[in-house]
Every structure is written in C-alpha cells, then in structure tokens.
N, C-alpha and C positions, 0 to 999 in steps of 0.2 A: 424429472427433478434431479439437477446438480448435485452429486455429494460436496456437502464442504464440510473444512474443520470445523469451524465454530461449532456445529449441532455437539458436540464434546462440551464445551466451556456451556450450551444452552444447559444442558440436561445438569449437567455439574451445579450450576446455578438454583436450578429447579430443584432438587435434593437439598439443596439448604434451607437454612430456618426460615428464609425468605423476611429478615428484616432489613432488606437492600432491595430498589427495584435494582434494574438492570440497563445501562444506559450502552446502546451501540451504535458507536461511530463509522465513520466512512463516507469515502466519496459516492456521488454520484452513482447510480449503474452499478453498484456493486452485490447487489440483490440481498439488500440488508431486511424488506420488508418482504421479500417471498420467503427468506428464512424464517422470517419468524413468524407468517400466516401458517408455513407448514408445521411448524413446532407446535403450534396452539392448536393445529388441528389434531398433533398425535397426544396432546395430553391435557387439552382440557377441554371440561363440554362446553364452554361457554368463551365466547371472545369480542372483545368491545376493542375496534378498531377508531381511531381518530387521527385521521392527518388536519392538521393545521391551517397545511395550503391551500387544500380541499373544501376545508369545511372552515373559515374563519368564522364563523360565528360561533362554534366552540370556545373559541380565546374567551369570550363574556362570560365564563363560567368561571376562571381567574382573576375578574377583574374587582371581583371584591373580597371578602373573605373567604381566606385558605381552607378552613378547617373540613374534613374529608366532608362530611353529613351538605353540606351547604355545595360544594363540587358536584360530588354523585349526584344531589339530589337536582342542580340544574344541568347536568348532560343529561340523565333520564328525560329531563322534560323537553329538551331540545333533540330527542330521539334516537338518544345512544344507548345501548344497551342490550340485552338483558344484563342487569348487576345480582349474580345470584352468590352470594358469600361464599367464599374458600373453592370456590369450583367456576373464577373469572377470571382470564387473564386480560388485564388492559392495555392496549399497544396505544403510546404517545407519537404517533410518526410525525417529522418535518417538526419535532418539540424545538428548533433554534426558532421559532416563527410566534411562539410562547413563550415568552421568557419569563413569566410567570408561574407557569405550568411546570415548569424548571424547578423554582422555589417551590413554589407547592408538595411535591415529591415529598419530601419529609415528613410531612403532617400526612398524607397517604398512603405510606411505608406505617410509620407510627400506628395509624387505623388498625391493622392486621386483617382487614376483610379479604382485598382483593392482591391480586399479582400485578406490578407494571414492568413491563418494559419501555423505555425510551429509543428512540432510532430519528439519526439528525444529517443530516450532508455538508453541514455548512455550519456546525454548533461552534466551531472556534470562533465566529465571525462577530457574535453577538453576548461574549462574555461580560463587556459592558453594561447590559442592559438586565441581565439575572442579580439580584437584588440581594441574593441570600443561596449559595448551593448548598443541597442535601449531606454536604460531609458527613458521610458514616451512614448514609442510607443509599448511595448508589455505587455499583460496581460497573465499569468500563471497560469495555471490551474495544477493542479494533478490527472494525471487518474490511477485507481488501479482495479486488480481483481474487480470480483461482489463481493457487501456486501453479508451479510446475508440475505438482504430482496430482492436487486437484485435475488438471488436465488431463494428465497419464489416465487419471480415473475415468475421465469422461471419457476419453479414450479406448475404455473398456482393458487398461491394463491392469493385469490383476492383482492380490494385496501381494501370494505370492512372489509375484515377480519384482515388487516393489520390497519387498523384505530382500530377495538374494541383495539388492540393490544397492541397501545402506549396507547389508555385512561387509559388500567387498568395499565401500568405503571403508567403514571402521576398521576391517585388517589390513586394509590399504590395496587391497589386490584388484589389478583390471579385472571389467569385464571379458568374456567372449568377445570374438570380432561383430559375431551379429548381434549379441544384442547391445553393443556401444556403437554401431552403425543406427540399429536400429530407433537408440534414445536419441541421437544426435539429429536423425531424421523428425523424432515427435519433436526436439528443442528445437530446429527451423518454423516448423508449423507456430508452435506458440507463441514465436515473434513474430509473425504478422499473424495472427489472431488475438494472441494476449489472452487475459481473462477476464473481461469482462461475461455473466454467464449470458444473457443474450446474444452476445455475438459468437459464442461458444457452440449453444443450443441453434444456430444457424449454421456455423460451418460443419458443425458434424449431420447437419441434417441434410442439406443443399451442396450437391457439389459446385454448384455456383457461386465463385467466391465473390461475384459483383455484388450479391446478394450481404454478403458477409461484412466486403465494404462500403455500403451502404450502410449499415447497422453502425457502424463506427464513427461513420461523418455524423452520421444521427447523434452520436453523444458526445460528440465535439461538438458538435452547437447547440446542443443541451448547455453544454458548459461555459460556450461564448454567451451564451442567453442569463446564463446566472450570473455572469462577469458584469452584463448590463443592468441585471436587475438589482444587483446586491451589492456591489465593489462600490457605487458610490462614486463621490471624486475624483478616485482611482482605475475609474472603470476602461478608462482610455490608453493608460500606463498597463494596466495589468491585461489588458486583451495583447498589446502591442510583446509584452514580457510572454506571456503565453505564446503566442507562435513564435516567438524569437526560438523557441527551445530546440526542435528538431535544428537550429542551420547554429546552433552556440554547440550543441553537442557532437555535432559532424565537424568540426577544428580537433584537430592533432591534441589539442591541451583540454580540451572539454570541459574549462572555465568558461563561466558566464560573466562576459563583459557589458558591461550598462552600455558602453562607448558604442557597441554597434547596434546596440538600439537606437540611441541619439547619439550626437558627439556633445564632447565635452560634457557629458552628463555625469554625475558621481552617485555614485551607488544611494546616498540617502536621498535622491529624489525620485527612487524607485523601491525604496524600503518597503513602502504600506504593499504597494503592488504583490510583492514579490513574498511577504508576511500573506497577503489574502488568498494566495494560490494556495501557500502549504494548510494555512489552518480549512482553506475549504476541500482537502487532501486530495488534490491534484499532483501537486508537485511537491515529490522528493529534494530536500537539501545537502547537501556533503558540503559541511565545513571543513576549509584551511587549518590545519595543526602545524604550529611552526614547532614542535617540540616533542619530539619522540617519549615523554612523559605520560604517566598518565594522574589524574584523572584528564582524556583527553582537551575533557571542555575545557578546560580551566586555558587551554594553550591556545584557541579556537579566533583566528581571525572573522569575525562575523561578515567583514563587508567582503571576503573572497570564497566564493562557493562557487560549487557545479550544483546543475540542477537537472533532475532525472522526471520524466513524468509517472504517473502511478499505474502506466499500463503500455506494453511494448508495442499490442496491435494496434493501440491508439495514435505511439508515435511514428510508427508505418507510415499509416493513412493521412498523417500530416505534412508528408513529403510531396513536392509537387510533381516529381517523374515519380512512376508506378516501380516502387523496388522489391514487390511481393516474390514476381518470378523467378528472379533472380536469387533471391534467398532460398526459397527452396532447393534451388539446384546445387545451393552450399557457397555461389559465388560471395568470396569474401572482396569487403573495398571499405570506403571509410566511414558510408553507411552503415550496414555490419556490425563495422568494431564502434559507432553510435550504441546502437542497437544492443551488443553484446555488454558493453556497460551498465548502462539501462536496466538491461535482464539480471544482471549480477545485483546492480544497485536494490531492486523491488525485490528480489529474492532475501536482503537482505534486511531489510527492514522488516518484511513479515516473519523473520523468525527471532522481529524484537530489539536489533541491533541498529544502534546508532551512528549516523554516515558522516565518515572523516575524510580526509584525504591531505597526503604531505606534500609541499612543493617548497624546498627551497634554493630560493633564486634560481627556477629552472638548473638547476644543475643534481638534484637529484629529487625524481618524483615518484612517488606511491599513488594508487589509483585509491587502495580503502586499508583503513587500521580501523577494527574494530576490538574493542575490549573484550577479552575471554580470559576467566580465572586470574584475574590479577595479572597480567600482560596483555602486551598490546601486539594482535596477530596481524599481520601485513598480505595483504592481498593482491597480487595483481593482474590484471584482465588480458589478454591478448588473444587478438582475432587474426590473426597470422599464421603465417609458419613456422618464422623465428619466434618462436613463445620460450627458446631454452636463452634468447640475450636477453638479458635484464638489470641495465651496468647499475640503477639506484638500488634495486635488492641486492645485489653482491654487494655492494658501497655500505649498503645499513649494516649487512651483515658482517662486513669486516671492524666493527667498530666495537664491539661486543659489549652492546648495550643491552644490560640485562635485564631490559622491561621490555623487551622482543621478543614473543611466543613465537608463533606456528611462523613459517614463510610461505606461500602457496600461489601457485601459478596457476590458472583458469586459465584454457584454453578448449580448441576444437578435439585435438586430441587425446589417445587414453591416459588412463593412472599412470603415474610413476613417480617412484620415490627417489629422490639422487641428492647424494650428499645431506645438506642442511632443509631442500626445497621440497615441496611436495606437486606432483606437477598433477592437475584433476580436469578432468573433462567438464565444460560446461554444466551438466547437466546434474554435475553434482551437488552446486550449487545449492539447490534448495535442502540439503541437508546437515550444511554446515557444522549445526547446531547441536549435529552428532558425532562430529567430529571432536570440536574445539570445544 
C-alpha cells in the first residue's frame, strides 16, 4: 500500500462532527477508491461500497424519493449492506453516473446514522444533470497522481531525509553533491513513470520497464475509451485534442494551437473538447495573462492556453520514439524541456495553485505566475544549461512592478541565490508551497 497525502485530510475529515459527507475528485487511475477501501478498513467495522458503473441497478434506489428511510431501506434489499448505525461508512464510487445520488447527499448527511463518502472521475461532466447539490453538506477534496515526494516515499526515502530537504530550501542552502545528484536521479525516474500508483507499484516491483509501459498505454486507453463513451459530439474533437498534446508541448512556445490540429480552425470549435479533458481531469490548463496585475484571472485570455497532461509517465508513453532511455541518462533535448514543464506544471497545481503564463507579443514570455501573499511570483523552467539567460525575467524585473514577489529559476542544477533570482533544482518543485 502507496502512502499518500490525502489519508491526512481522510482522518482530519473523520474527526469531525461528520455533518458533510465527503466528496473526492480526480482523474482516472489515481487510486481514489483503494484509498478509501483502506481508510474504512482502519476505521470502521462496517463498509457499504457502491459503484454505479458496476452495479446500475443501484441508480433505482434514487429514482424516487430522496428521503434517507426509503434509500437505505431499497439498497438493503437490492444487497447492499450491512447498514449498522454510527459504525457504517458508505462509499458512493463512480456517483457522476448518479446524479441523483448527488442530490440525495443532503437528506443522507441530515439523517446522522451513517458516514458517506463520494469518489467520481469524470463529476465535472455531468453538473447539468444534478438537480439540487448538497451545499453545506459536502466537503471536496482533490486526489491526483503521487507527488514527487509521494514517490521519494515509495522510493523508501526516508521522512528524515525529506525534512533536511525542505530546511535547505527554506534557508536557501544547497544540498551535498550526492545527495542533489542523487534527487536529480529519483526526478528522471518519475518522468517517465509519473504517479499513477499502479504503474508506480510495477516499476518498483519489476525491473522490467516494458512491464511498467504497458500499465501506462493501459490507462491511456482507459481514457481514450471514456472520450468515446462520455465526450459525446465531442468525442472526435477531444480524442484528436488529446493526442495533439505531447507534439503542442514539444514546440519552443508550448502554446496549444487549434490551427495544427485542423487549419483554419478557431479555438471555439474546440472549446467543449478541450472544457471535457480538464473537467474529466486529465488535462492541466495555463492561461494567457496579458497584465502583470493581479487578481490574475481577471486579465486571463481564455482562448490562449498551454496545456499540460495530469501525469508526466503518461506523457512519455505518448510519444511515438521510446524517450525513456534517454532521460534517464539525463539527455536533455526538447522533449525533456516538454517533459520538465509538464512536471513543474502538476507539481503545481497539487500544491493548490492556479496556472498562468505571460506572453506578450512574443517579446517577453514567463513560463508560470502564480499568486502568493498578495504578489504575483514568476517562475521560469529551464532544461538547459544556459538556465542563468533569462532576457523576459530581467525585462520584468527592470520595470519595478511592485505586484512581482519571488523571481525563480528551475532548472537541473543546484540552489543558488543571485541578485534578485533564486535559481532551484528541479526537484524542489514540489515544495514551493514552503517557500512562497
């Protein structure tokens, strides 16, 4: 069993008055229902499990009256159960497939017998069709891939060493040579493995990494396979926008153009498409800010984004030459600096933050600004050597706009502080959050 963060927010959740079930999101594969099979196994005797997909004939247990007495009493008879008071936890899995079930929540929370939790892959898809949400009876959580330090864990590295870790972040001080060689080395592996925990629990298990790539093509056509079943009208648009991604993000400017998926095509005839990836959380978005202001969104070109997918091993395995070897051995090329965005990108959003990026008129570009303490911190990525030229960060910086926090340079190599810039090793990435 994977450590992840969430069992934190589970148990935290579970300590409450419990007048909120607990609703968790996420893509695909992200092992949102073995976290919570094991949770219910460490703390409650009893657990009533229902997927939707699995068992539709559940859905007729919402298809008339909400109220809890009339629910329980037709899942019991349709063979759910044991329902033993104060000592049940009930799991909704696949609840986007219910949208009933959805509503219902409230009057089931209200009841105070039982515990639910909800877990959905594809819940943004079918907010039309929920009639009435639980407002004030559900809590939200976001489960994603393993971080980078998730891995580190699986990894078998230990908390210790994860603590000197963030200190020498927060005082800003390199690591040792070995062990910034040594993270640099786990941060190749986790680009082409990523975190998905299946494919995770394969590579640490099999040194066979055919084995590992395999497990990956497996949930890329997982995901092709819900593009057909669920996407709709759109289904032909959004398959074709989905693999467009690995060969949009390998371009120098890693904006996503409609034009090279069709010509002459303009971006709202791929809107729903490209809407049905993020809400089925696949795919990461970074909007265009034409205006070093914040609140960012307010300045936010919507029809000009890059777009990242929600797992780096996945975007690997999407590339038609095999670029696995090659990364391990550190070769940098313009897959790579794909790749190293990507990894920055999902690093960033799991610790909450929302993805910007500045271009104007090509003549001065930012990779990410994201909001911290009422400024706005500039980021930029670089899979090179020259990672100290940066003409659009010296250019912001000469302008002395005082809604510009932190300046920070990611790269392969170590800490260093100079002048205004703060220059951080890849790998620090997933800990931003302790920084800024």
């Amino acid at each position: 069993m994977l450590l992840r963060k969430i069992i934190s927010e589970l148990n935290e959740w579970r300590k409450g008055t419990h007048h909120e079930a607990l609703l968790i999101k996420g893509a695909r594969q992200v092992g949102k229902t073995t976290i919570i099979r094991e949770f219910a196994k460490r703390h409650y005797p009893y657990f009533v499990e229902i997927n939707f997909e699995m068992s539709p004939l559940a859905k007729q247990a919402f298809g008339g009256n909400l109220d809890a007495n009339t629910i329980i009493t037709q899942l019991s008879l349709m063979g759910f159960g044991p329902f033993v008071e104060h000592e049940t936890l009930v799991f909704f899995d696949e609840i986007q497939s219910c949208p009933a079930a959805r509503t219902a929540i409230k009057f089931l929370v209200e009841d105070g017998r039982f515990d639910y939790i909800e877990s959905g892959s594809l819940l943004g898809l079918n907010y039309r069709d929920v009639s009435s949400y639980p407002v004030g009876f559900e809590r939200t959580v976001n489960m994603y891939p393993l971080d980078f330090e998730e891995f580190l864990w699986a990894k078998g590295v230990s908390g210790q060493a994860i603590e000197q870790i963030i200190v020498s972040l927060q005082k800003r001080e390199s690591l040792n040579d070995f062990m910034h060689n040594r993270l640099m080395d786990y941060y190749r592996e986790y680009l082409i493995t990523g975190g998905m925990p299946e494919v995770v629990n394969t590579y640490i298990g099999n040194p066979d990494f055919s084995l590992t790539l395999m497990q990956q093509r497996k949930i890329l056509t997982g995901y092709r396979d819900d593009i057909a079943k669920y996407a709709g009208r759109d289904k032909a648009k959004a398959k074709m926008f989905f693999d467009a991604v690995p060969a949009e993000l390998s371009k120098e400017k890693k904006r996503f153009f409609i034009a090279d998926i069709e010509k002459k095509a303009g971006a709202g005839k791929y809107e729903n498409a490209a809407e049905w990836l993020r809400d089925a959380g696949i795919a990461y978005f970074s909007y265009n800010t034409h205006n070093l202001l914040l609140p960012l969104e307010q300045y936010e070109k919507r029809n000009l984004y890059k777009v990242f997918l929600v797992d780096t091993g996945l975007l690997c395995a999407m590339w038609d030459e095999p670029i696995q070897w090659d990364i391990i051995r550190g070769g940098i090329d313009i897959n790579e600096g794909a790749l190293t965005e990507n990894f920055v990108a999902a690093e960033l959003v799991r610790q909450g933050y929302s993805l910007h990026y500045y271009d104007r008129k090509s003549r001065q570009e930012l990779d990410f600004l994201i909001s911290a303490r009422n400024k706005i911190d500039v980021i930029e990525v670089k899979s090179g050597k020259n990672y100290k030229h940066h003409a659009s960060l010296d250019s912001i910086s000469s302008t002395g706009n005082n809604h510009i926090g932190q300046k920070i340079v990611i790269s392969r190599f170590p800490l260093e502080s100079t002048g205004s810039v703060l220059y951080l090793p890849l790998y620090f990435t997933g800990w931003l959050n302790k920084l800024l």
